[in-house]
C-alpha positions in Angstrom: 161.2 58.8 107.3 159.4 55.6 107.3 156.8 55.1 105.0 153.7 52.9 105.6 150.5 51.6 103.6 148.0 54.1 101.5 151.5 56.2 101.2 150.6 57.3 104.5 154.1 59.2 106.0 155.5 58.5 109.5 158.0 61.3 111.0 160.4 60.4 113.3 160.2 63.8 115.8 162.6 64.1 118.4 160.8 63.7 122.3 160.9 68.1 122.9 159.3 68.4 119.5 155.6 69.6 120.1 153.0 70.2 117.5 150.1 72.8 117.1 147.3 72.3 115.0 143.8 73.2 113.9 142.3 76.4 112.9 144.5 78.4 114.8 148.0 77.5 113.3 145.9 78.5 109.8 144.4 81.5 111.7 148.2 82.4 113.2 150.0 81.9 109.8 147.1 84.7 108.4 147.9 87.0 110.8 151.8 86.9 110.5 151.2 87.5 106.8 149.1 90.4 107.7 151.7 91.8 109.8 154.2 91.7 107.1 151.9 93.5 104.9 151.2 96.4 107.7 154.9 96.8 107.7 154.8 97.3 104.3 152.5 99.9 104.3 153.6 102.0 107.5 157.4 101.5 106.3 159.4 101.9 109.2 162.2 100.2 110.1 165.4 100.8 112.2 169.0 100.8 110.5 171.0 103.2 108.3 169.6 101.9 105.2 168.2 105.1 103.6 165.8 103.7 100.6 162.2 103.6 99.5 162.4 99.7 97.8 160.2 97.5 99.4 162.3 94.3 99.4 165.3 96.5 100.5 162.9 97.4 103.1 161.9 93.8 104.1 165.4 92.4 104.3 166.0 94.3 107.3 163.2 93.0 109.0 164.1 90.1 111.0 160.8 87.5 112.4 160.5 84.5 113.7 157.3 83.1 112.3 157.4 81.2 109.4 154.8 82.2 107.6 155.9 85.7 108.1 158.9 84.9 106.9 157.6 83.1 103.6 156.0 86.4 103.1 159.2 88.4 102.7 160.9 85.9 100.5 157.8 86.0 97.9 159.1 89.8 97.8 162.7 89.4 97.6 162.0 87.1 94.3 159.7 89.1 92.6 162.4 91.8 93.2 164.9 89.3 91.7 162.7 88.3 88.6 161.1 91.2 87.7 162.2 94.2 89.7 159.0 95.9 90.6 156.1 95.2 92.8 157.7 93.9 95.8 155.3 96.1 97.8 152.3 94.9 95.7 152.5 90.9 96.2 152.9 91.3 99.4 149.7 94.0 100.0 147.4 91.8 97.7 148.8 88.6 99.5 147.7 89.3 102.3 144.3 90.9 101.2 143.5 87.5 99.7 144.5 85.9 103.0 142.6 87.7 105.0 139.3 87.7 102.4 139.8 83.5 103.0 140.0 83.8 107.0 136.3 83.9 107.6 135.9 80.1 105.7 138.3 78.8 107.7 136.6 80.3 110.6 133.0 78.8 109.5 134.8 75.4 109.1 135.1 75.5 105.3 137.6 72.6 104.0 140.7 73.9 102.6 140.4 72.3 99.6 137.7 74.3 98.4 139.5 77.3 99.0 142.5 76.2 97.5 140.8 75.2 94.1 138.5 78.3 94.5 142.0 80.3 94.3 143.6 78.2 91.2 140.5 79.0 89.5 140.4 82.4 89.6 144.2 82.9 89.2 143.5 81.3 85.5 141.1 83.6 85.0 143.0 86.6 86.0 146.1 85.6 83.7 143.9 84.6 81.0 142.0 88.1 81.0 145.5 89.8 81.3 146.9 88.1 78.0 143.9 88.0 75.9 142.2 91.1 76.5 143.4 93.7 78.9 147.1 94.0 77.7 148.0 96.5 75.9 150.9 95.8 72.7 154.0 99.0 73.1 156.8 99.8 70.1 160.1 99.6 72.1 161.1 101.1 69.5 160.2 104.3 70.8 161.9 105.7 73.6 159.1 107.8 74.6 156.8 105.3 75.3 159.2 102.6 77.1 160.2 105.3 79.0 156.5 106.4 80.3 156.6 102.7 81.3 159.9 102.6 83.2 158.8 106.2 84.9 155.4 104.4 86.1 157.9 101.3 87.5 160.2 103.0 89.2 159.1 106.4 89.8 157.7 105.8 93.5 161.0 104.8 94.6 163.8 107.0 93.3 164.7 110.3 93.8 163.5 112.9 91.0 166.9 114.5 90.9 168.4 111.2 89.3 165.5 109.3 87.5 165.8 110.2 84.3 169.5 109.9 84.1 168.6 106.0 85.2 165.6 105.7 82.9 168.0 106.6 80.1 170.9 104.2 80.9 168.6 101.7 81.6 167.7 101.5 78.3 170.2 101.9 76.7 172.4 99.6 78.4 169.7 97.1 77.8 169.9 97.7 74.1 173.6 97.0 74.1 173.4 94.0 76.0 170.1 92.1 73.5 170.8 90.0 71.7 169.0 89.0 68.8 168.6 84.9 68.0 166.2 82.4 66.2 164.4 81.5 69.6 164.0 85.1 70.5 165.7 87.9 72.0 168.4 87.2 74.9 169.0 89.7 78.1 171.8 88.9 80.3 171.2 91.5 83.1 173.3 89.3 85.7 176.9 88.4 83.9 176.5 91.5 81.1 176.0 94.5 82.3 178.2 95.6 85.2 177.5 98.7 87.7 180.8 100.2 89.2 180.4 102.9 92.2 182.5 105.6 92.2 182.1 107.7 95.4 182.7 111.6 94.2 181.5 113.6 91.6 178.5 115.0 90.8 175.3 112.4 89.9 175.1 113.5 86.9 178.8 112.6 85.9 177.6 109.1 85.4 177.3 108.0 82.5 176.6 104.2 80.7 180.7 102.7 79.0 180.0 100.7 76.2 182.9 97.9 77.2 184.5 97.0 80.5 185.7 99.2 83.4 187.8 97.5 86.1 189.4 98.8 89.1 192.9 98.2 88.0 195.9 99.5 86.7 199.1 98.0 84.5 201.7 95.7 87.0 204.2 97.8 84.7 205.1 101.8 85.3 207.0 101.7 81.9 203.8 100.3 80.1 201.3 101.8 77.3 198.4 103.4 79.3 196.8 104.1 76.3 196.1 101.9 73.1 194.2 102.2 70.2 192.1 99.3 68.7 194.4 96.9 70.7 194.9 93.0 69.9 193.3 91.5 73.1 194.6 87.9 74.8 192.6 87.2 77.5 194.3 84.0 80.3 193.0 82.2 83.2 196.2 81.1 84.2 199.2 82.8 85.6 202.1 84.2 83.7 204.5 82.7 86.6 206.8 79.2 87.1 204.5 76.9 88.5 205.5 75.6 91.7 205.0 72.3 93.4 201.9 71.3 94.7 203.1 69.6 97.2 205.6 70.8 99.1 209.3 70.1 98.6 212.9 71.6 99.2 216.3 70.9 97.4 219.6 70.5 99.0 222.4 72.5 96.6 225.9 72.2 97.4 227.0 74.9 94.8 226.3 77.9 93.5 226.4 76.4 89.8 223.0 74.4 90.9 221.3 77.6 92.2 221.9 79.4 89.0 220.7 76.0 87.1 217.6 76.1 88.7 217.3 79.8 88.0 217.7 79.2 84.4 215.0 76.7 84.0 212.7 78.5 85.8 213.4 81.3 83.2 213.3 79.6 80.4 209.6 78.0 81.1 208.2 82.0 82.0 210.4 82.6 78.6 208.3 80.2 77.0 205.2 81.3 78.1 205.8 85.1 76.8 207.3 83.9 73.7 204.0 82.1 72.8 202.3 85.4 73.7 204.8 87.8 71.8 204.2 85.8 68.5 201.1 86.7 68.2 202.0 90.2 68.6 199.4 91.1 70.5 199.4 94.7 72.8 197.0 94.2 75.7 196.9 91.2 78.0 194.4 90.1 80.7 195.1 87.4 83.1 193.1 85.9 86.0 196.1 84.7 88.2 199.5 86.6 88.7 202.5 87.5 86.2 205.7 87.2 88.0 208.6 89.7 87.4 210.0 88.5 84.9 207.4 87.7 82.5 206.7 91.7 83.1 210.2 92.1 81.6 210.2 90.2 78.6 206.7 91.3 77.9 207.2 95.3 78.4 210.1 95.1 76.0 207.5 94.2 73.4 205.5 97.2 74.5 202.7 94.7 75.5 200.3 95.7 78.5 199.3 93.8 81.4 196.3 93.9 83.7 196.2 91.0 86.0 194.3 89.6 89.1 190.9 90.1 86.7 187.8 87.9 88.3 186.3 85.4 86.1 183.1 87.5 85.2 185.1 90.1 83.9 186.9 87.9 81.7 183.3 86.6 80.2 182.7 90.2 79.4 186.1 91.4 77.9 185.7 88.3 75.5 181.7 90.0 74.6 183.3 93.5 73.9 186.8 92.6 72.4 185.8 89.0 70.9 188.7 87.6 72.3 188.6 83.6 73.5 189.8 82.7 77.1 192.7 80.4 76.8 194.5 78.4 79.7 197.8 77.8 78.3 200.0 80.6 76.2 201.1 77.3 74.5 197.8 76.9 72.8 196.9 80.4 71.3 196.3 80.5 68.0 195.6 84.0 65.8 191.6 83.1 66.3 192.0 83.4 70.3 193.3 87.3 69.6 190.3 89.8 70.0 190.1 93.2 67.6 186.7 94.3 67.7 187.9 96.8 71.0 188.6 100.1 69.7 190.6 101.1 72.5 191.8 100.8 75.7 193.6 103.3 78.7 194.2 103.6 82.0 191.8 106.6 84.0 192.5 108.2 87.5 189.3 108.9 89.2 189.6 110.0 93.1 192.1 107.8 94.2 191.8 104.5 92.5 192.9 104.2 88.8 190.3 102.3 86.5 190.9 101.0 83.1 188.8 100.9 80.3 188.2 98.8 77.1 185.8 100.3 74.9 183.6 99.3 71.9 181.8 101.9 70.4 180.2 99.8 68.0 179.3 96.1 68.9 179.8 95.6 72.6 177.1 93.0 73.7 178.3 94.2 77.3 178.5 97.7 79.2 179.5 99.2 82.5 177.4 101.7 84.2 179.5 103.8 86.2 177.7 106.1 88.8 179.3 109.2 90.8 177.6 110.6 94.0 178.8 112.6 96.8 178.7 109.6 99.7 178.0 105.6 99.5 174.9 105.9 100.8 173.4 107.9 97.6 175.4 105.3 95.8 173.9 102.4 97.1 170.3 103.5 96.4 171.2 104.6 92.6 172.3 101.1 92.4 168.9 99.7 93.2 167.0 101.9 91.6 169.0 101.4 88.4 168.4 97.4 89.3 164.9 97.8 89.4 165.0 99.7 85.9 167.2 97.5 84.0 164.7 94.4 85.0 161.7 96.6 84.4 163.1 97.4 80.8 164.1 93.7 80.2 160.8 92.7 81.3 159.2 94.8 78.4 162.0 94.1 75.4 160.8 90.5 75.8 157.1 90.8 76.6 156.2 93.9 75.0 153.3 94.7 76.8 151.8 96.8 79.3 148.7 97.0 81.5 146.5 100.3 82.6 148.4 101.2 86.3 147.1 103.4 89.2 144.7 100.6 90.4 142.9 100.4 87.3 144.1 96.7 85.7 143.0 94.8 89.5 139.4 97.1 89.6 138.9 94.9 85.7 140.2 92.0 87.2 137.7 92.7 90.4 135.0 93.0 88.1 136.0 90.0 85.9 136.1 87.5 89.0 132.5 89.2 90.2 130.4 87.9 86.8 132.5 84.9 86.9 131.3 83.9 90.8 127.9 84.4 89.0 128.3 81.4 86.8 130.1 79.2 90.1 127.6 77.1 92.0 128.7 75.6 95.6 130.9 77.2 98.1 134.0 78.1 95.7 131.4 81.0 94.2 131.8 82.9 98.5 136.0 82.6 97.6 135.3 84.1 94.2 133.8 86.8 95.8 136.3 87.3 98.2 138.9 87.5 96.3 137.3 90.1 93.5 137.3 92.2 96.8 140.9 91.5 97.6 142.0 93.2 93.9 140.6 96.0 95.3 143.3 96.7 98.1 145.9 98.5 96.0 143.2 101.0 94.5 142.5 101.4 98.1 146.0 101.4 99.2 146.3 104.7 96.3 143.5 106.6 97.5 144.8 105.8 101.5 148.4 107.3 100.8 147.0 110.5 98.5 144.0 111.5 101.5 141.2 110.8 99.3 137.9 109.8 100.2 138.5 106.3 100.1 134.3 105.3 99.9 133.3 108.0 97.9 135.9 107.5 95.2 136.4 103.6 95.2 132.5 103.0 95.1 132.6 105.3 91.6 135.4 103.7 90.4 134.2 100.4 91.0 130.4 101.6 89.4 132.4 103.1 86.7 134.4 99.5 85.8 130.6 97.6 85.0 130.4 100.0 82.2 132.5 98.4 78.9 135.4 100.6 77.6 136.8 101.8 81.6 139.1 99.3 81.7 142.1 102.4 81.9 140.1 103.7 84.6 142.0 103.7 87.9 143.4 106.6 90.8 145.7 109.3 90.4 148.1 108.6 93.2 149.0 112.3 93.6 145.2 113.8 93.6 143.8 111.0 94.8 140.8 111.5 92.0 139.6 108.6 89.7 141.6 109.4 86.1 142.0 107.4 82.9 145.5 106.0 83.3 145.5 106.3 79.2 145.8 109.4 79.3 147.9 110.0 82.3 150.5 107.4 80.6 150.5 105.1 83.7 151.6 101.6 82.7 152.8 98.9 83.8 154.9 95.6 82.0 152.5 93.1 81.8 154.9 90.9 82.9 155.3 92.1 86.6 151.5 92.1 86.8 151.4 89.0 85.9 154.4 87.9 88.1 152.4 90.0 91.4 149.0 87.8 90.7 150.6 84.5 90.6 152.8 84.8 93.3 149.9 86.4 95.9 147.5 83.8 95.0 149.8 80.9 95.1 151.1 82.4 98.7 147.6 82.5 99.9 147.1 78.9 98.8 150.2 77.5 100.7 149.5 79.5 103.7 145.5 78.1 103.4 147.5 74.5 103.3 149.3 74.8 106.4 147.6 73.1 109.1 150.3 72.3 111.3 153.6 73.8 112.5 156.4 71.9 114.9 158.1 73.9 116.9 161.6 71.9 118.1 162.5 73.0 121.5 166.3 73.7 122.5 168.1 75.0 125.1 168.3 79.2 126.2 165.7 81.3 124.0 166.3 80.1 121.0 163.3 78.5 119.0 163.7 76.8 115.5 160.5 76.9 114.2 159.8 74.3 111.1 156.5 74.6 109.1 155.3 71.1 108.2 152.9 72.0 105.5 150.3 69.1 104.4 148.4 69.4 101.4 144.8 68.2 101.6 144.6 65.9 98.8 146.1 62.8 100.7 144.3 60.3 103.0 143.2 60.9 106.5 143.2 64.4 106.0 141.7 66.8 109.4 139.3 69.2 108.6 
């Protein structure tokens, strides 16, 4: 890229490239949102993937446009940093797009649209944090689980909800962690979900410790140990070889068994620095050869090896063990005791072991039983969606009025403040007051209620102060205090929904031209060029 005066950029295209601009690559982009968001709502979609999540949904969807495909990656991270409202962001997204396609149409500048929209996203968060949410006591169960049941509920099965509920929280309270800067949740490296095809659902159950799919290299070691002393290795228990490589020439047998000796007295070396600590569990990363299994199962010491290096960051939370390279440098501190104890389980076919702590484990293992993979799979992201929902709430505890009812206050917050707007930003206002309204709508549409007769008394009902909890039973489809119904939901995926729609709309509202690089056969790589209108020589 060659840059000139004013800052003014000059892109080298190659000689197939064509561009499209104006109004209708703006006008195009709108429409490929609003596609995305009709999928959303109809969800259909070929494959064997047998689930109700909305991002699982979109990631079999395969398009070619790019603002279609911005879309479905605003839902895939709102999955990934909050867990809910993947359907919601990309619903209201597209509402707010589509309430901003009659100004482009009428030749209003982007820029107006695009401040219009920052505007009244600081509003929204503003009236959120300051006076809409709603402060819970995680300390009661009851209450965090009304929020996790409003989260999740759409998109699980009722035959296993509240056995996730449940070991959602409590594996989230095993895994907190309490410091000066706040409290710390490590969903990702913390708290592990292990798939066990058989059994009945409800044989699953949340392991406070580690469970790995693996067994002792040794027959003739323990299988069972109580409160065991823990070493946990990232190396191997084996004579390391070469590098590079390299062959010797022996002309007698005396040289053979020479070079056996040495390679026996460095594995020797290794298990002796091991065996004085007297430990009776090890873990290792890498492999243990033969005959480091021999001198160590004459100590009665167990082995597990081939661990991954997650595991091992886990197994050092629950048995406060430290991860050492070499044997050489173990020291009595590098020996964990806090497991209180440790065997070897046969379940199906597969053996699994287990290192528990029943008292201080900081991680925890979520093992789930079903009769096929396919029930499996969809636990799993249920139980996903739960653990971030519950996460989301131990850190922010607070909620917001559900069923429609926080976006109709919102709706009616933006209204009064287009009042005090002057210009053309107070017609975006508008607009996008109206857009909130879409997932009351959306409620009323998927129950078969009168969608006019019930919105327009909602809507008359939300001018009156103290409705803010005023929103749609999505099984009636009647107009129902969501106080009372105990329909919340975390503040902080509200929050997350609103940001991430509003910013959408405003990138898609800054596209004005897309480059489509043409190449040989059918294939098309499309590339959005997306130019923000606060430089020079900018077309309206």
């Amino acid at each position: 890229m060659i840059t000139a005066r004013r800052a003014v950029p000059l892109i080298l295209l190659s000689e197939n490239t064509r561009q499209e601009t104006g109004r209708e690559v703006q006008l195009g982009n709108i429409e490929a949102a609003r596609a995305i968001a009709e999928v959303m709502l109809v969800d259909t979609v070929g494959g064997t993937v047998i689930t109700s999540d909305g991002n699982a949904v979109l990631r079999e969807i395969e398009v070619p446009h790019p603002a279609a495909k911005s879309m479905i990656e605003i839902s895939r991270t709102q999955d990934q940093e909050t867990g809910d409202g993947t359907t919601s962001v990309i619903i209201l997204a597209a509402e707010i797009l589509n309430a901003t396609e009659p100004f482009l149409t009428q030749g209003m500048h982007p820029v107006h649209i695009i401040r219009a929209l920052q505007a009244a996203l600081t509003d929204v968060l503003a009236h959120c944090r300051d006076k809409l949410g709603k402060s819970i006591n995680i300390n009661n169960e009851e209450e965090l689980l009304h929020v996790v049941r409003s989260c999740i509920g759409s998109n699980i099965s009722s035959a296993w909800m509240n056995i996730v509920m449940h070991m959602a929280v409590d594996a989230i309270k095993v895994v907190t962690v309490d410091t000066p800067f706040g409290k710390q949740i490590d969903i990702k490296r913390y708290v592990r979900v292990e798939k066990v095809p058989g059994g009945q659902i409800e044989d699953s159950k949340l392991i406070k410790g580690v469970v790995l799919n693996k067994d002792i290299v040794h027959a003739s070691m323990a299988r069972r140990i109580k409160n065991p002393r823990v070493i946990l290795l990232d190396s191997s228990l084996e004579f390391h070889k070469f590098e590079s490589q390299a062959s010797f020439e022996c002309s007698d047998m005396t040289s053979v068994t020479s070079m056996l000796e040495t390679e026996e007295k460095a594995v020797k070396a290794m298990c002796d620095s091991i065996i004085e600590l007297k430990p009776n569990l090890v873990f290792c990363e890498k492999g243990v050869s033969d005959l480091a299994q021999h001198f160590l199962v004459m100590k009665n010491i167990s082995v597990i090896r081939r661990i991954k290096r997650t595991d091992s960051d886990r197994l050092a939370k629950v048995t406060g063990a430290t991860i050492v390279h070499d044997p050489a440098d173990l020291t009595e501190r590098d020996v964990g005791t806090k497991a209180s104890e440790f065997y070897i389980e046969k379940i199906g076919d597969e053996y699994f072991t287990f290192v528990i702590n029943d008292k201080d484990a900081k991680a925890c293992t979520l093992l789930l039983r079903g009769p096929n993979k396919d029930i499996l799979m969809e636990m799993d992201r249920s139980l996903q969606d739960a653990l971030h929902v519950v996460r989301n709430v131990f850190l922010n505890p607070k909620v917001l009025p559900g069923g429609g009812a926080a976006e109709m206050a919102l709706a009616q917050v933006i209204k009064e403040k287009a009042n005090s707007i002057k210009g053309e930003q107070q017609f975006v206002y508008r607009a996008v007051a109206d857009a909130f309204e879409i997932i009351p709508r959306t409620l009323l549409q998927n129950s078969g209620a009168d969608i006019i007769r019930v919105i327009t008394a909602l809507r008359a009902k939300h001018t009156e102060a103290g409705n803010e909890t005023l929103g749609i039973n999505g099984i009636t489809g009647e107009m129902a205090d969501m106080n009372k119904l105990n329909v919340w939901d975390p503040l902080t995926v509200r929050v997350q929904v609103y940001k991430t729609a509003i910013e959408q709309a405003e990138n898609v509202a800054a596209c004005y031209s897309t480059l489509i690089s043409s190449r040989t056969g059918f294939l098309q790589h499309r590339v959005t060029a997306i130019t923000l209108y606060f430089g020079v020589n900018t077309p309206v």
